[in-house]
C-alpha positions in Angstrom: -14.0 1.2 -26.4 -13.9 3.5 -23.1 -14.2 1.4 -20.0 -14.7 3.6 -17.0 -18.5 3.0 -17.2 -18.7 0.0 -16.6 -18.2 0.3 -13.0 -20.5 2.2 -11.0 -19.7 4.9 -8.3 -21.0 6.4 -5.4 -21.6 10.0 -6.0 -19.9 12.8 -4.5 -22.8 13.8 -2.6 -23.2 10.5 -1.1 -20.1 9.7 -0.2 -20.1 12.5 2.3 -22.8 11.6 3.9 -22.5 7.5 4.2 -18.6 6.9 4.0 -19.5 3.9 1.8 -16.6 2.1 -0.8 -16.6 4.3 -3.8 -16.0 1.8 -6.7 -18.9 -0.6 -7.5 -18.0 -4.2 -9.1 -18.8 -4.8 -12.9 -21.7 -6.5 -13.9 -21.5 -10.6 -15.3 -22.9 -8.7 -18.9 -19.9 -5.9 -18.4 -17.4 -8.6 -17.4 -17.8 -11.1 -19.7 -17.8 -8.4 -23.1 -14.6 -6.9 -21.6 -12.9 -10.3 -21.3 -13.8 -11.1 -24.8 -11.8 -7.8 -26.2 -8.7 -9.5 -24.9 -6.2 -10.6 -27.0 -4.8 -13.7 -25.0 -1.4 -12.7 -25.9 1.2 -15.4 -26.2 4.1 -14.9 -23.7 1.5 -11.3 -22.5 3.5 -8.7 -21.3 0.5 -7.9 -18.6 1.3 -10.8 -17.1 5.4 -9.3 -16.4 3.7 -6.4 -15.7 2.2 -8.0 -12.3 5.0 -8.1 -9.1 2.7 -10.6 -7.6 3.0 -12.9 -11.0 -0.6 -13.6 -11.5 -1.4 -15.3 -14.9 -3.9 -12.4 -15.8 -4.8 -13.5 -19.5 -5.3 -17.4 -18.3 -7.8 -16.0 -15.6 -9.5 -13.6 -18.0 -9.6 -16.7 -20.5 -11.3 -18.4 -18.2 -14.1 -15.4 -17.2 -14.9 -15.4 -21.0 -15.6 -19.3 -20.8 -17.8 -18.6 -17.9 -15.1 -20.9 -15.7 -15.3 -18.9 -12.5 -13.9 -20.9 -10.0 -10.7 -21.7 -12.9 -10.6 -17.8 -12.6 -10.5 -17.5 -8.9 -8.5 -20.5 -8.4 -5.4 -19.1 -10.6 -5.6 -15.4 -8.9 -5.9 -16.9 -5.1 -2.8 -19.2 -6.1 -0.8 -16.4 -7.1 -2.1 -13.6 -4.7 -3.6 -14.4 -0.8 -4.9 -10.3 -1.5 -6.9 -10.8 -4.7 -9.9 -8.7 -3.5 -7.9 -6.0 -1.5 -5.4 -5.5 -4.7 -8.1 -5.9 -7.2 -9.4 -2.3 -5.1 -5.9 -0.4 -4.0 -3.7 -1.7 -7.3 -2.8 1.3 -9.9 -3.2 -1.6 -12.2 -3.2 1.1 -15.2 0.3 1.9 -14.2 1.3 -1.9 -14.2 -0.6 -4.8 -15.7 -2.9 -2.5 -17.8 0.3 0.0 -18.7 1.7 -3.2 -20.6 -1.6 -4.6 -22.3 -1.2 -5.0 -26.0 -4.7 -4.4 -26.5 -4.0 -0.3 -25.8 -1.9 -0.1 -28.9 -6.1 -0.9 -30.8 -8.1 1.1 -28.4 -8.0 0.8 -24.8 -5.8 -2.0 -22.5 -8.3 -4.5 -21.0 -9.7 -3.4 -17.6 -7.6 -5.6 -15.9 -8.0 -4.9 -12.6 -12.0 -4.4 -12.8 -12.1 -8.4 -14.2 -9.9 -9.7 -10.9 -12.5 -7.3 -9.2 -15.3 -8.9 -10.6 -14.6 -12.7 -9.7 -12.8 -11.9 -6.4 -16.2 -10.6 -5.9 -18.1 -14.0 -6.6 -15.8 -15.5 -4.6 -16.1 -13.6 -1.4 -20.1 -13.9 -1.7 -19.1 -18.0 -1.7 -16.3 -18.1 0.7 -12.5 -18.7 0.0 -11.4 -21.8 -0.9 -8.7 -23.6 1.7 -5.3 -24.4 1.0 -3.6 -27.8 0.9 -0.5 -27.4 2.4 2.4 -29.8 1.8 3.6 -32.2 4.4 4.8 -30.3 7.8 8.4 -29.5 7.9 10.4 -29.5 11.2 11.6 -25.7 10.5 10.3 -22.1 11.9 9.9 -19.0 10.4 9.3 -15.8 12.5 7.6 -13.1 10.4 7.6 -9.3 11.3 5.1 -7.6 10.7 1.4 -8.5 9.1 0.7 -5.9 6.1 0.9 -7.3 3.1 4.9 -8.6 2.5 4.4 -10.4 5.8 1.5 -12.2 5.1 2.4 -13.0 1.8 5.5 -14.7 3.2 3.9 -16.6 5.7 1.2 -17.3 3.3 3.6 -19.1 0.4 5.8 -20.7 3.7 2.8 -22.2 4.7 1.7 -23.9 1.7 5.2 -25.5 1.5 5.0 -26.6 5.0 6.7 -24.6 7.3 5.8 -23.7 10.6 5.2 -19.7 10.2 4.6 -17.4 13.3 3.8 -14.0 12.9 4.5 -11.3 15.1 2.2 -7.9 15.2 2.1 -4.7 17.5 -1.4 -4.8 16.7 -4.5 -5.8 17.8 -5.0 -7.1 13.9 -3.3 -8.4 11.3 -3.2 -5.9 8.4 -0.3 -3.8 8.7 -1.0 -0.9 6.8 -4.0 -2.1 5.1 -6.1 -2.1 7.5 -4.5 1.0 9.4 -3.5 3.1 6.4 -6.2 2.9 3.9 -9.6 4.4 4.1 -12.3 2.0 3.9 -13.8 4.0 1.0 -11.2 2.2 -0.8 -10.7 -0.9 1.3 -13.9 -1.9 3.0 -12.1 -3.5 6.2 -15.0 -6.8 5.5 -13.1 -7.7 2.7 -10.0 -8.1 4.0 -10.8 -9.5 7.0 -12.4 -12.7 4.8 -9.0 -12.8 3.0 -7.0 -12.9 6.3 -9.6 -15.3 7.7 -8.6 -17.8 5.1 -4.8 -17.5 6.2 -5.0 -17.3 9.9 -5.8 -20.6 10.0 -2.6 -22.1 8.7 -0.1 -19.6 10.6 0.7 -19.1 14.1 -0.3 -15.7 15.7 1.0 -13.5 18.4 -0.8 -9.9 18.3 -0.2 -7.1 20.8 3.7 -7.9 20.8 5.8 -4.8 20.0 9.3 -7.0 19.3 11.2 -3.4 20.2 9.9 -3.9 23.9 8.3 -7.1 24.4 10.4 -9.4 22.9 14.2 -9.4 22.6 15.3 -9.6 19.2 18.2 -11.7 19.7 15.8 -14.0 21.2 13.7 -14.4 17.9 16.9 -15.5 16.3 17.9 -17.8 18.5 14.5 -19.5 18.2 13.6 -19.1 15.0 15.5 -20.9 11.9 14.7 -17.9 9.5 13.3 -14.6 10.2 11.7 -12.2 7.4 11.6 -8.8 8.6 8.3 -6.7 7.0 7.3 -4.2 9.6 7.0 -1.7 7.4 8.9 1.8 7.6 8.1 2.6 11.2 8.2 6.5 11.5 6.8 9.4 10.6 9.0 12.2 8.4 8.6 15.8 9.4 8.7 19.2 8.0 11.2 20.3 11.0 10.1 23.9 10.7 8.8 26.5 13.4 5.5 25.8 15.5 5.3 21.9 14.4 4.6 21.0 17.9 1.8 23.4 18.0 -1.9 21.9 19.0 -3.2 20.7 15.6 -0.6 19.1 13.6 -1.3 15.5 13.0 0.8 13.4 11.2 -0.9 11.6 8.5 -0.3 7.9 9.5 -1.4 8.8 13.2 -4.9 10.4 11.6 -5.7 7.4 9.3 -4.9 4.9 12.2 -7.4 6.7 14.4 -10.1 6.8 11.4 -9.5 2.8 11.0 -9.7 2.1 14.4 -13.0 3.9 15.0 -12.3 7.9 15.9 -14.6 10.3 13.8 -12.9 13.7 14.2 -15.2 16.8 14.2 -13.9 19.2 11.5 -17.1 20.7 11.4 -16.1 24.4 10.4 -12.7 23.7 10.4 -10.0 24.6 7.9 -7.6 21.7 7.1 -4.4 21.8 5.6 -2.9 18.6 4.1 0.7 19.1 3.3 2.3 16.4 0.3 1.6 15.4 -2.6 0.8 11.6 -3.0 -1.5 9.2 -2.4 -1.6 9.2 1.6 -2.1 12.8 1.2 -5.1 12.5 -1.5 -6.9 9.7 1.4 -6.2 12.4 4.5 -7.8 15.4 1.9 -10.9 13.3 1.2 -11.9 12.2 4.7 -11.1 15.5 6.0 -14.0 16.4 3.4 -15.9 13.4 4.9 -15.6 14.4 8.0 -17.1 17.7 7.8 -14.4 20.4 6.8 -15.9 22.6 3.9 -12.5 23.9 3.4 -9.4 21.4 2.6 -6.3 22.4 1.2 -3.5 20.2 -0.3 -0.1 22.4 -0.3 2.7 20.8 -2.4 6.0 22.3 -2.8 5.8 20.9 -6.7 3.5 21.2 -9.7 0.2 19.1 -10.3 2.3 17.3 -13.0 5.0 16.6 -10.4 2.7 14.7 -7.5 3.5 11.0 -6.9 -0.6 10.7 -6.3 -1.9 8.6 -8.9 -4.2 10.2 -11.3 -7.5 8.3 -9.9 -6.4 9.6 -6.1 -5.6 13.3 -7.3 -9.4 13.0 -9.1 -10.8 11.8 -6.4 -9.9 14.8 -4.4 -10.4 17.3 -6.8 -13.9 15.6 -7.3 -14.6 16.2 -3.0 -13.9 19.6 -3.4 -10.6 20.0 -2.4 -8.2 22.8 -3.2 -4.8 22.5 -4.3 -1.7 25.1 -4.1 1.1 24.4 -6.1 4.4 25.1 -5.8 4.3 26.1 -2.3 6.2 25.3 0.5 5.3 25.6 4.5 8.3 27.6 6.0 6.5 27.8 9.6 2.9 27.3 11.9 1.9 29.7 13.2 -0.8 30.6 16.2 -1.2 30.9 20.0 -1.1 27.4 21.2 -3.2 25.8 18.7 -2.9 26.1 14.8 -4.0 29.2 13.3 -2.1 29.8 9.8 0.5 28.7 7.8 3.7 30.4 6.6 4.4 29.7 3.3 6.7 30.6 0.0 6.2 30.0 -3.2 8.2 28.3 -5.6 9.6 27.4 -8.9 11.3 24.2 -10.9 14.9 24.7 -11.6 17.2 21.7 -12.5 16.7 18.0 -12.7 17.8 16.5 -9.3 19.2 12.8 -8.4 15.0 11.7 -9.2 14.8 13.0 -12.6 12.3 15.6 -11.6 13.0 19.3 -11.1 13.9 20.8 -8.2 11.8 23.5 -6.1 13.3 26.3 -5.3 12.1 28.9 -3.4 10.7 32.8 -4.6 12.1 35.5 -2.8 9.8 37.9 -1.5 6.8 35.3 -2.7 5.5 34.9 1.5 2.4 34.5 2.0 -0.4 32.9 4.6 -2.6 30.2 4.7 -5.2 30.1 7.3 -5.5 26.1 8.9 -7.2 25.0 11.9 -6.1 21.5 11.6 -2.7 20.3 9.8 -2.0 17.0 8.7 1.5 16.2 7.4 1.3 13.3 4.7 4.9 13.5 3.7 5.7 9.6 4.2 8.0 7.8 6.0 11.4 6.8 7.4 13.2 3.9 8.4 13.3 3.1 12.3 17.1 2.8 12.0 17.0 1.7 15.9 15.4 -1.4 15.1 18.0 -2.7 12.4 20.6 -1.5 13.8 19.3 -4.2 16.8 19.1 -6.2 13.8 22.8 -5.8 12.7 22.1 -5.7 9.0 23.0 -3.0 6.5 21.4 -0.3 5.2 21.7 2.6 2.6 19.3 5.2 1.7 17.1 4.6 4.1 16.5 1.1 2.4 17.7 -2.4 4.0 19.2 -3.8 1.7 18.8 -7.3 0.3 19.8 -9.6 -2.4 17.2 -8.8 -5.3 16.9 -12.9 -6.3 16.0 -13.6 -2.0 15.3 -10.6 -0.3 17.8 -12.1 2.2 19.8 -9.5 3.7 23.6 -9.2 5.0 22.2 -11.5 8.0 21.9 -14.9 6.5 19.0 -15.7 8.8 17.4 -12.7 7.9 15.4 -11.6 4.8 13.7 -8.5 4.3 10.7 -7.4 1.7 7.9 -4.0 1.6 8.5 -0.6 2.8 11.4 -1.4 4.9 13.1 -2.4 1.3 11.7 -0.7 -1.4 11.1 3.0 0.6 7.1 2.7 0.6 5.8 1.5 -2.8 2.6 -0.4 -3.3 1.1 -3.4 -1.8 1.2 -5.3 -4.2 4.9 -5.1 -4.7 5.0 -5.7 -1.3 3.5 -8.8 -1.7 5.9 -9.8 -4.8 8.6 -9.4 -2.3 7.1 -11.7 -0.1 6.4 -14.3 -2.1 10.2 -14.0 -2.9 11.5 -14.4 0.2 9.6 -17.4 1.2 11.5 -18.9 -1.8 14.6 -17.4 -1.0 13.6 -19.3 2.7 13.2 -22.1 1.4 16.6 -22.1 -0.6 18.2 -21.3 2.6 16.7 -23.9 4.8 16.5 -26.7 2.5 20.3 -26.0 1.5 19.4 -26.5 -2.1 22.2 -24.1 -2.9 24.5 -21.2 -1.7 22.7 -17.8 -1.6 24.5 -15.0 -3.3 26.0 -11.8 -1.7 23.7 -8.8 -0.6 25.1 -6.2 -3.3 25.4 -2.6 -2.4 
């Protein structure tokens, strides 16, 4: 049985027009005759296939008995961002990648079911905590995207005293700033921060590199779980980057989130990388306007770390792709004009496991751009732990992989700023991890092993 009709989407045509969420939620017929293909595996590799360790086939059990709130109840135990994740998880990379039921016919659409009921439960409002009894200990957390509030969401239902810190105006981190509301209507996970906020201390507006001395928070704070993300934009570093034009991709979807509608009316846009931040900038550029969106990728289409959905999406909107092709300057007179480029081909296997590029001689050629967004991820703000006076390699803190503490005792670590810029939902696996690595460390319930290099 092929799943991907079940759930409705806004046409191309549309989307353009209204900047509405794309995916549509299953209907109670679809969902309850795609829980019933399930197999309700005994010890279900879907479920090891989740990094935030929800019990998927107990919750899908319990949409094929009709027991709603039993569904919801075991997702929102295991996951404070069922309704964002059940929208922004590759869930056919993870949970569904491991169903059982794919070696018949097709894995159960896993993360259309947690859609589905986080969907009833948003319509009803979410269902407060009970934390335990108050402890007389303090947790500082950096940063609010998802790691962060997944610590402080886990510390607070064990009864700590959780304060988060954010250089924001909202709590978010990246999910609200980073994702187009086409995926992530920003609603929804307001209503899912809305049901934490309540337990946890706040302190927006507060950039800690400025505002607040770092040893300070140390000093006050008995444990301090650092998840402010990776901080910095990476760059080409080739000739003209400063020009009038080039945008870097996490500045251009801030300014979306926060309310800016560029005007790319007649505009030619050029999106340079080739994953899933690069997809989003491609298909608002379309959004807003440009009839003319180019994605230039120094691999091939089977190399992009998009996922498959994200690189259809795009293609879908319009937007054309060059392969193998690598900026080598910008050109123009004061503002963007065109873009040098070379064109490439895959030699040897590198340190990844995928081919290198290497460059064509005498393959230069031109692309014209009027606007050009660099989506090529980002970097570590090595000032920051370097305040922080705990080790790093790779561009990676590093942590003990049982705790997410790191060669600080006091402090743990877990999201980009550990695992180089993966997805949320990881993030919020690492999260829920540290708060139990906290808790180890506070409660002295045993010695905490060695960061390892």
């Amino acid at each position: 049985m092929k799943h991907e009709g079940n759930l409705s989407k806004t046409s191309v045509d549309n989307r353009s027009e209204i900047f509405q969420e794309i995916e549509k939620t299953l209907s109670p017929y679809s969902a309850l005759k795609e829980a019933s293909r399930c197999l309700f595996c005994y010890d279900a590799p879907c479920v090891k296939g989740c990094p935030a360790g929800i019990d998927v086939t107990n919750f899908i059990r319990k949409i094929k008995t009709k027991n709603y709130i039993g569904a919801i109840s075991i997702i929102r135990e295991a996951n404070p961002f069922g309704s964002t994740c059940a929208r922004i998880c590759p869930s056919e990379v993870l949970c569904e990648k491991e169903c059982s039921r794919g070696g018949i016919d097709d894995p159960i659409a896993i993360g259309k079911l947690q859609r589905f009921i986080t969907d009833i439960e948003l319509k009803k409002g979410i269902k407060p905590i009970n934390p335990k009894k108050k402890k007389n200990k303090k947790v500082g957390i950096i940063g609010s995207g998802p790691s962060g509030i997944s610590c402080a969401w886990e510390l607070a239902k064990m009864g700590y005293q959780v304060v988060v810190f954010e250089k924001e105006q909202k709590l978010g981190g990246l999910l609200r700033y980073g994702i187009p509301r086409y995926r992530l209507p920003e609603d929804v996970l307001q209503k899912e921060i809305d049901a934490i906020e309540k337990y946890i201390e706040i302190k927006t507006s507060i950039d800690i590199r400025k505002e607040m001395p770092l040893d300070s928070i140390l000093a006050k704070y008995d444990a301090v779980f650092l998840a402010c993300g990776l901080g910095k934009a990476a760059k080409m570093n080739i000739s003209d980057e400063n020009l009038e034009g080039v945008i870097m991709a996490n500045e251009f979807l801030y300014q979306v989130n926060t309310g800016e509608k560029p005007c790319f009316q007649n505009k030619t846009i050029a999106v340079i990388g080739g994953g899933n931040t690069a997809m989003d900038c491609a298909c608002l550029a379309r959004q807003f306007g440009s009839k003319d969106v180019k994605v230039i990728y120094r691999r091939s289409r089977m190399e992009i770390p998009a996922w498959e959905r994200e690189y259809k999406l795009a293609s879908d909107e319009g937007v054309e792709f060059h392969w193998l092709t690598l900026p080598i300057a910008i050109r123009g007179d004061r503002k963007v004009e065109r873009i040098e480029c070379i064109k490439m081909k895959l030699g040897e296997r590198d340190e990844s496991g995928r081919q290198k590029p290497i460059q064509i001689p005498g393959s230069e050629y031109e692309v014209k751009a009027d606007i050009v967004i660099e989506a090529l991820g980002q970097k570590l703000d090595e000032e920051l732990v370097a305040k922080l006076n705990i080790r790093t390699k790779n561009g990676k803190v590093i942590v003990n992989e049982e705790t997410c503490q790191t060669s600080n005792p006091k402090i743990f670590a877990g999201g980009d700023v550990i695992n180089g810029g993966k997805t949320a939902v990881q993030a919020i696996g690492e999260g829920k991890k540290a708060a139990y690595g906290i808790d180890v460390f506070l409660s002295n319930k045993r010695i905490i092993a060695d960061v390892i290099d």
